[in-house]
C-alpha positions as CSV (number, residue, x, y, z in Angstrom):
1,X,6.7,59.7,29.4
2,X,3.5,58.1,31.4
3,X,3.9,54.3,32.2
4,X,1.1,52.2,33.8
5,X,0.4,51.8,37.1
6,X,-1.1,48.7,36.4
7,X,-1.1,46.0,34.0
8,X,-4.0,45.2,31.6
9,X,-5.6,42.0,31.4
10,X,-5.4,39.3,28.7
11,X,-8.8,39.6,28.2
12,X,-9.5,43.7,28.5
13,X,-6.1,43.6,25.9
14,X,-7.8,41.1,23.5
15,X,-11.3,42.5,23.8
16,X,-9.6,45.6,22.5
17,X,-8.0,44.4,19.7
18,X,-10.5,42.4,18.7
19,X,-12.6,45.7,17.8
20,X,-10.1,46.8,15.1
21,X,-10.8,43.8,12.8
22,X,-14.4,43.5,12.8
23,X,-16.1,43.2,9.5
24,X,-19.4,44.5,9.2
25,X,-21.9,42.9,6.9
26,X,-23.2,44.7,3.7
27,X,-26.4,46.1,2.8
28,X,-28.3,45.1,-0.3
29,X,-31.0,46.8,-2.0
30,X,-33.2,46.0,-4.6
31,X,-32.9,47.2,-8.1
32,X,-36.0,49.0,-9.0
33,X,-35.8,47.8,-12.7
34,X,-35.0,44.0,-12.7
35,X,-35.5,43.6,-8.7
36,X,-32.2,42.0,-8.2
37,X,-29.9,42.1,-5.0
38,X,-27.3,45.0,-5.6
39,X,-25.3,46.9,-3.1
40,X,-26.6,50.8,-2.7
41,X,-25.6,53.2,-4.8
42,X,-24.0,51.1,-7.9
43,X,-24.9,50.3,-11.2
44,X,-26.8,47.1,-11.0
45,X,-24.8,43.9,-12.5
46,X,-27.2,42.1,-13.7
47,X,-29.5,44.9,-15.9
48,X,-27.3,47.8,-16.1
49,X,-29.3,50.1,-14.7
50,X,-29.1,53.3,-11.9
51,X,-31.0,56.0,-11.2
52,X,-33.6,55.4,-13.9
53,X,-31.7,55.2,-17.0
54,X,-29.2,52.2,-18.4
55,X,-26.0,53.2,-17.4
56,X,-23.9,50.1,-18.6
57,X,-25.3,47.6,-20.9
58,X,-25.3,44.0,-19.2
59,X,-23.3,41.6,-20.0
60,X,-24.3,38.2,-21.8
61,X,-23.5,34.8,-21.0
62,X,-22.1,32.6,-23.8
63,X,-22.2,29.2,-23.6
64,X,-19.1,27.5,-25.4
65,X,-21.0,24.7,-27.5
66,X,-19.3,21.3,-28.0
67,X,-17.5,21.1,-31.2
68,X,-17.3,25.2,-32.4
69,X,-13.9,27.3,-32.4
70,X,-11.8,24.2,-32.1
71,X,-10.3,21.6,-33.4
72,X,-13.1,18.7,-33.2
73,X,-12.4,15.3,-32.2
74,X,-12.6,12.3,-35.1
């Protein structure tokens, strides 16, 4: 089996490893319906729409009002 002949750096042996782990940022397009952010390729989140046609219908917000669906306070 091949050894070295010589050993590496610290900093050729880092610079090296360092490579493995690096994150590249994400593209973002916008939707042609609502104009949103989106990543390529996907449904949008926010309208629900892709490739021209709703796909998924958005989902709504609900605000939890004070005092409904509990017990209220006297």
């Amino acid at each position: 089996m091949p050894n070295p002949k010589r050993k590496h750096t610290r900093s050729r042996r880092d610079s090296r490893r360092a490579q493995n782990w690096r994150l590249d940022h994400t593209t973002a397009s916008a939707c042609p319906n609502c104009k949103n952010l989106r990543p390529p390729h996907t449904v949008c989140p926010s309208c629900g729409w892709y490739n021209g046609r709703m796909v998924v219908a958005p989902k709504k917000k609900e605000k939890a009002a004070e005092g409904e669906g509990g017990q209220q306070k006297p």
